[in-house]
N, CA and C atoms as a LAMMPS dump frame, in Angstrom:
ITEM: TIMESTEP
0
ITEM: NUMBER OF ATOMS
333
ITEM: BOX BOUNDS ff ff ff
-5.0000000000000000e+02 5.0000000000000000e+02
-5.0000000000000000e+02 5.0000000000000000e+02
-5.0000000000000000e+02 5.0000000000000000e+02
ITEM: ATOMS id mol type element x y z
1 1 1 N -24.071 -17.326 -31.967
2 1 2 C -23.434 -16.543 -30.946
3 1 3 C -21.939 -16.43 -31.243
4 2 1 N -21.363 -14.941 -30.952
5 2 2 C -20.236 -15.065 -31.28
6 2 3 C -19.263 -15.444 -29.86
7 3 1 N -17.813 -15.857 -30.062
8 3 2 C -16.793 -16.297 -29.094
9 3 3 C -17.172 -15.533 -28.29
10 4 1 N -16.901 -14.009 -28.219
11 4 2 C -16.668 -13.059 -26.774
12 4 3 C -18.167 -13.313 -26.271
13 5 1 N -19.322 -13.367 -26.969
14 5 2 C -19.839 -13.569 -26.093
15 5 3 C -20.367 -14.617 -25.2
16 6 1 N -19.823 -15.751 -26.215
17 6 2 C -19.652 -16.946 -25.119
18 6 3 C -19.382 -16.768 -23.573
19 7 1 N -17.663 -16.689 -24.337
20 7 2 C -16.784 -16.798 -22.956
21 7 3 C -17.338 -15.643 -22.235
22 8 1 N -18.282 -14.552 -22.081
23 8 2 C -18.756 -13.721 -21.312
24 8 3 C -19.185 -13.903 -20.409
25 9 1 N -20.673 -15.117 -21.044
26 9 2 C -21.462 -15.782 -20.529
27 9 3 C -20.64 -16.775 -19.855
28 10 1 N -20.048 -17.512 -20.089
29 10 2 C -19.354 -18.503 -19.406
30 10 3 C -18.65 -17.826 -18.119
31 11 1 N -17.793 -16.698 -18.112
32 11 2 C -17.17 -16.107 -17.115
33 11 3 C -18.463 -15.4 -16.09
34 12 1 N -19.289 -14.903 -16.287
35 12 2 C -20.45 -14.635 -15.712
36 12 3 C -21.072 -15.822 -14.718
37 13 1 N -21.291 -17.046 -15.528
38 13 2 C -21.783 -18.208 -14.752
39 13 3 C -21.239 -19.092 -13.589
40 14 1 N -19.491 -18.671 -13.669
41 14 2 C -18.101 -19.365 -13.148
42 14 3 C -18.465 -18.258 -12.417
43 15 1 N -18.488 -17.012 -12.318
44 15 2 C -18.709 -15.89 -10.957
45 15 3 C -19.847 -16.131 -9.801
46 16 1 N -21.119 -16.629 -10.447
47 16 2 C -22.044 -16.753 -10.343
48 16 3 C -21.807 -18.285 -9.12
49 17 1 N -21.722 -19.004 -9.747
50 17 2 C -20.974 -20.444 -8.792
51 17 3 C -20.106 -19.943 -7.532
52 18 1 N -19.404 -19.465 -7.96
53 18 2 C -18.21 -18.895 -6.564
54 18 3 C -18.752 -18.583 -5.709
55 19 1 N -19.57 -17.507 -5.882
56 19 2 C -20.671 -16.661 -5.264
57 19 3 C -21.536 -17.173 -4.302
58 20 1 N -22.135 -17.903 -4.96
59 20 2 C -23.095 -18.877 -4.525
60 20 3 C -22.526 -19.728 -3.499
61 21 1 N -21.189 -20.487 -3.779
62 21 2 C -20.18 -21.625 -3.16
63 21 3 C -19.81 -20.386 -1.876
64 22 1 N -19.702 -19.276 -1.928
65 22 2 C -18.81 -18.344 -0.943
66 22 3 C -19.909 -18.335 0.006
67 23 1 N -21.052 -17.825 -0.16
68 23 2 C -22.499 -17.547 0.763
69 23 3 C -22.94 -18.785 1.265
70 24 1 N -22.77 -19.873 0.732
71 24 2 C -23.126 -21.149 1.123
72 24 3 C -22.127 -21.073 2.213
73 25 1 N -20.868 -21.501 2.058
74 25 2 C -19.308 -22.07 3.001
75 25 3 C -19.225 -20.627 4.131
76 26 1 N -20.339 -19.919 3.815
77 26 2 C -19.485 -18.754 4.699
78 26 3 C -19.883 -18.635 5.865
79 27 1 N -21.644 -19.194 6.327
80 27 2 C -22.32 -19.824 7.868
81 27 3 C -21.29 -20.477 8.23
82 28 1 N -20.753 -21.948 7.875
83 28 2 C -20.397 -22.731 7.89
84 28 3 C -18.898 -22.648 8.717
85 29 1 N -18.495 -21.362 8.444
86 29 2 C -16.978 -20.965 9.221
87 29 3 C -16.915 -20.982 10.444
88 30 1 N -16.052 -21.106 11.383
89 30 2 C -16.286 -20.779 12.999
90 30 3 C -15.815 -19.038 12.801
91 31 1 N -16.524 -18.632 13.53
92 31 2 C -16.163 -16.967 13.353
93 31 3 C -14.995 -17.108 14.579
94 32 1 N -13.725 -16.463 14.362
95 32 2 C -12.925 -16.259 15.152
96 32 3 C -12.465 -14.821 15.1
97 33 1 N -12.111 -14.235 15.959
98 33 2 C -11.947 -12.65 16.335
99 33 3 C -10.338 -12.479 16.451
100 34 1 N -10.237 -11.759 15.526
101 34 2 C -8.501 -11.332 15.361
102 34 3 C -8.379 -10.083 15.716
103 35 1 N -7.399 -9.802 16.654
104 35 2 C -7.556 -8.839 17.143
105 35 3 C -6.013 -7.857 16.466
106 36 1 N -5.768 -7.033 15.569
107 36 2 C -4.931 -6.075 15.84
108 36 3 C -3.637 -5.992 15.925
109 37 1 N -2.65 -5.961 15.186
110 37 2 C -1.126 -6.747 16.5
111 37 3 C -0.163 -4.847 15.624
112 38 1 N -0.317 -4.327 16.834
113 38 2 C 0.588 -2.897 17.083
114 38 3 C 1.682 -3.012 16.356
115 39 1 N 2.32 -2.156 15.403
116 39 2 C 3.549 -2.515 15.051
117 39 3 C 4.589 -2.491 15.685
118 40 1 N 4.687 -2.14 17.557
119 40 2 C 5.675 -2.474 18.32
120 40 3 C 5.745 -3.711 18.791
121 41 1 N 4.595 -4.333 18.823
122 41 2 C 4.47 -5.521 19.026
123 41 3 C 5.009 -7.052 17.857
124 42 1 N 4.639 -6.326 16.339
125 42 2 C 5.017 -6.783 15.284
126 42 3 C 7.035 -6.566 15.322
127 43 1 N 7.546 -5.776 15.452
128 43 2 C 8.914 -5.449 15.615
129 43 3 C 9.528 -6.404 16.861
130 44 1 N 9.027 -5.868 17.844
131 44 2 C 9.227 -6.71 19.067
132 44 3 C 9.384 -8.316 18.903
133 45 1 N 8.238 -8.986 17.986
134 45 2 C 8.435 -10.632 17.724
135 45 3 C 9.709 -10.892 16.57
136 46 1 N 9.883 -9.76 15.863
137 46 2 C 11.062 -9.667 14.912
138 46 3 C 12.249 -9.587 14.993
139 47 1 N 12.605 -8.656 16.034
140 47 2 C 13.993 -8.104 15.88
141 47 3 C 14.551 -8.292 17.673
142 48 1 N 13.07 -8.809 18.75
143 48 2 C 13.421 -8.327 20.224
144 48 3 C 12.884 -7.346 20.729
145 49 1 N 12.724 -7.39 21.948
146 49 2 C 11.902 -6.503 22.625
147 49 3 C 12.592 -5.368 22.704
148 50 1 N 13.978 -5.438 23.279
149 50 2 C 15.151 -3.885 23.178
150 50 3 C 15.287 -3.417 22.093
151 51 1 N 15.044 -4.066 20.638
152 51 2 C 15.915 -3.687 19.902
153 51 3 C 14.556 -3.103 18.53
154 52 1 N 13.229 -2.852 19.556
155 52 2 C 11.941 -2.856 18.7
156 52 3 C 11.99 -1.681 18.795
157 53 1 N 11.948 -0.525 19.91
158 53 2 C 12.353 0.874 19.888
159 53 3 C 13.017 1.324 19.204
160 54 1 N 14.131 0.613 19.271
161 54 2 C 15.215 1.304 18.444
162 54 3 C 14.819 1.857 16.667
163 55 1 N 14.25 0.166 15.95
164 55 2 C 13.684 0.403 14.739
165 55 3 C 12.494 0.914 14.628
166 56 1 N 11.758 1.274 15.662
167 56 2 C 10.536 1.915 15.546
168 56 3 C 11.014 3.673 15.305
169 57 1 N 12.075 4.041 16.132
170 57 2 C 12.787 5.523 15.929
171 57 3 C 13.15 5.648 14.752
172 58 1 N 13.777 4.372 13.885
173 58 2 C 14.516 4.724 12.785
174 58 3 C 13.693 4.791 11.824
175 59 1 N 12.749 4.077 11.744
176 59 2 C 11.648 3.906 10.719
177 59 3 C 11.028 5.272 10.9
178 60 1 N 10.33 5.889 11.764
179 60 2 C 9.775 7.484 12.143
180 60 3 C 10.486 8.384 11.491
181 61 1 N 12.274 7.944 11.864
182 61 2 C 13.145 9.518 11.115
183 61 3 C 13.201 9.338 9.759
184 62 1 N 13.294 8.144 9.223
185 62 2 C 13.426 7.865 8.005
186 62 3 C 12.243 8.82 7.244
187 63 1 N 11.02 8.396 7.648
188 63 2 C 9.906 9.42 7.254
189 63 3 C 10 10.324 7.187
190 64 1 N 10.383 10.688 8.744
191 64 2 C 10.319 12.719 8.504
192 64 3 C 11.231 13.37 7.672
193 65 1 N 12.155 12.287 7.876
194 65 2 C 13.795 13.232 7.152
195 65 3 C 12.926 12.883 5.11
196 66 1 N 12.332 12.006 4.853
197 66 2 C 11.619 11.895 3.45
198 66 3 C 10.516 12.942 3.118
199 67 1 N 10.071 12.848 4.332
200 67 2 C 8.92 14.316 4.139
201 67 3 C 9.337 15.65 3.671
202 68 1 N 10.822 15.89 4.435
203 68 2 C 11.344 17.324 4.216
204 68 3 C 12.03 17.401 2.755
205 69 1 N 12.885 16.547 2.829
206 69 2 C 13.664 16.25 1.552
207 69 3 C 12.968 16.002 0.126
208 70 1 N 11.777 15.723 0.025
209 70 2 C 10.966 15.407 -1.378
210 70 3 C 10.629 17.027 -1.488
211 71 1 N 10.431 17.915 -0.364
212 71 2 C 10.341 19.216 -0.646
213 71 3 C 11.434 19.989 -1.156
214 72 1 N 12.476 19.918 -0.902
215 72 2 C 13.668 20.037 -1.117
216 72 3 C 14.738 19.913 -2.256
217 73 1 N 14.253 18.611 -3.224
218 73 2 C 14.624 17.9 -3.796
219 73 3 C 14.652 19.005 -5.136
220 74 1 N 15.936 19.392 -5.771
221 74 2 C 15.968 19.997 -6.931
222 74 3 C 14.658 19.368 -8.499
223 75 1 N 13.987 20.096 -8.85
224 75 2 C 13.461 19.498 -10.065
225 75 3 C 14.375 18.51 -11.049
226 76 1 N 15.659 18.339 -11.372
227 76 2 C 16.13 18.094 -12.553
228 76 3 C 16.594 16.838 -11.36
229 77 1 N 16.746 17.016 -10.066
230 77 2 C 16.864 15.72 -9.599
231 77 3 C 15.633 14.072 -9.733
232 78 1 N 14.667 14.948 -9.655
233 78 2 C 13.528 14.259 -9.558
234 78 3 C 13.219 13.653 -10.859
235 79 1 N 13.405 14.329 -11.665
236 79 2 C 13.026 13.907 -13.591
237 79 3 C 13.601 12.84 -13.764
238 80 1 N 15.453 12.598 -13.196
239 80 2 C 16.42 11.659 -13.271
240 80 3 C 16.285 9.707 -12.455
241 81 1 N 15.005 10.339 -11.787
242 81 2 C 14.629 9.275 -10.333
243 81 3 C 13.778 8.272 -11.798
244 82 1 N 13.88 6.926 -11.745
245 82 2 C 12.962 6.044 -11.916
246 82 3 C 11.065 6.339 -11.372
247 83 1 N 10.517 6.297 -11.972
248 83 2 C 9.007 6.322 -11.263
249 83 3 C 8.669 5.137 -10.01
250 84 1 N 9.681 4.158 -10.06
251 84 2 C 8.87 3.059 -8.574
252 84 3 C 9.804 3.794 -7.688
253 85 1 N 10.741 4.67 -7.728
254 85 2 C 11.63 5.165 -6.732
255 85 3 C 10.965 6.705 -6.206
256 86 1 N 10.407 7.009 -7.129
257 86 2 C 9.767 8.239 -6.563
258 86 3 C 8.403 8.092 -5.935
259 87 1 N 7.599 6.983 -6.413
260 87 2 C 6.125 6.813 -5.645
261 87 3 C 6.333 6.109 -4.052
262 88 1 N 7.883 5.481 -4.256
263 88 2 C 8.008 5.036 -2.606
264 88 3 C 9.019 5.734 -1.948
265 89 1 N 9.705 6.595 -2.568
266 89 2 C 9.989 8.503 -1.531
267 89 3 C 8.833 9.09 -0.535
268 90 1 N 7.39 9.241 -1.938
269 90 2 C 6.425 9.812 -2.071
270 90 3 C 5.897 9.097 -0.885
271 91 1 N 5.194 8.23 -0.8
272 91 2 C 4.314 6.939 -0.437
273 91 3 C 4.959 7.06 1.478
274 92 1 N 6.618 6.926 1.357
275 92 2 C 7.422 7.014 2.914
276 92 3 C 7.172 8.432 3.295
277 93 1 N 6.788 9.041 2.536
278 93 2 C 7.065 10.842 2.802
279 93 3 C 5.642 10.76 3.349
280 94 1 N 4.526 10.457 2.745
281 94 2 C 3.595 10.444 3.601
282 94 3 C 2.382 11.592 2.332
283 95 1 N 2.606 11.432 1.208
284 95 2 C 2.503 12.012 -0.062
285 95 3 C 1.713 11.157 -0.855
286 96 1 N 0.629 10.891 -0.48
287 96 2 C -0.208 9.963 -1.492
288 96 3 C -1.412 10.261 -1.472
289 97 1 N -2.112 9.936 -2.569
290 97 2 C -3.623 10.235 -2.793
291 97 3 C -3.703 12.146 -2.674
292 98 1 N -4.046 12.315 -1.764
293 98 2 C -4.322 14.176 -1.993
294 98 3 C -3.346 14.774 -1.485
295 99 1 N -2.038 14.824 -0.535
296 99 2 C -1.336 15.271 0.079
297 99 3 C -0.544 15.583 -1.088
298 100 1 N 0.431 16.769 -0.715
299 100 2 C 1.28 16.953 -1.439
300 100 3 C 2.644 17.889 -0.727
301 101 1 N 3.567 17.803 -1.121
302 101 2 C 4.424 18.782 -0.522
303 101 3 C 4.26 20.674 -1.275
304 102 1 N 4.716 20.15 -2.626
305 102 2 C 4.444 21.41 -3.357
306 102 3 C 3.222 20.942 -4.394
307 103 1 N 2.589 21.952 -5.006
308 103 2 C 1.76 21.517 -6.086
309 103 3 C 2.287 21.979 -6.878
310 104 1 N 3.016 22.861 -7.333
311 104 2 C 4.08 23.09 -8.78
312 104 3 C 4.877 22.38 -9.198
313 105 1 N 4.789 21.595 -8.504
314 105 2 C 5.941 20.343 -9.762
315 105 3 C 5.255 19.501 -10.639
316 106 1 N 5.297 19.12 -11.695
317 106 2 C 5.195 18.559 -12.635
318 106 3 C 4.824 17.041 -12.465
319 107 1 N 6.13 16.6 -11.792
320 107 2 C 6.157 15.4 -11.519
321 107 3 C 5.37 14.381 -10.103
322 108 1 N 5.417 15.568 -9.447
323 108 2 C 4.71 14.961 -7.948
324 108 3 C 3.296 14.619 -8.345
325 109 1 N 2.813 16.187 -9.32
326 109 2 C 1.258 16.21 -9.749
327 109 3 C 0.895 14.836 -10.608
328 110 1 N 2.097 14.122 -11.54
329 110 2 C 1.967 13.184 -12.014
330 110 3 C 1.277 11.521 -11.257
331 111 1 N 1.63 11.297 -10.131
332 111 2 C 1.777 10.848 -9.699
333 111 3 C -0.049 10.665 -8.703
């Protein structure tokens, strides 16, 4: 037998155990029910109850004003952007998976 397929077999059998160890330990849990926590509620334990509105507005405009502006955005600006800076423009803009602002750009389509 050759190495790779050793360690194949070996990584197969180590999956196989887990597996087994996970379905076993997993009756065994107390089921507890988590319920949900709103992101005004998440802000609110963060920053204060007055001051959770406030960043809940800013976080919203931040978006919209990203939504308009990635439309906006000159081509030769965009070429110049790093790629982790443009997928989290993209990503805040609200531009991911099938959405798009324009489909003629080059770079958005990249993405």
């Amino acid at each position: 037998m050759s190495l790779k397929r050793i360690t194949g077999l070996c990584f197969i059998v180590i999956l196989m155990l887990l597996f087994s160890l996970v379905s076993i330990a997993a009756p065994l849990l107390p089921a507890t029910a988590t319920e949900p926590v709103a992101i005004f509620d998440l802000l609110a334990a963060l920053v204060g109850s007055e001051r959770a509105a406030q960043w809940l507005s800013m976080i919203g405009l931040v978006c919209y004003l990203l939504t308009h502006a990635s439309a906006l955005l000159p081509e030769k600006w965009i070429t110049k952007l790093p790629r982790w800076v443009l997928r989290f423009i993209e990503y805040l803009a609200g531009n991911y998976k099938g959405a798009k602002n324009e489909t003629n750009r080059t770079n958005h389509n990249a993405l």
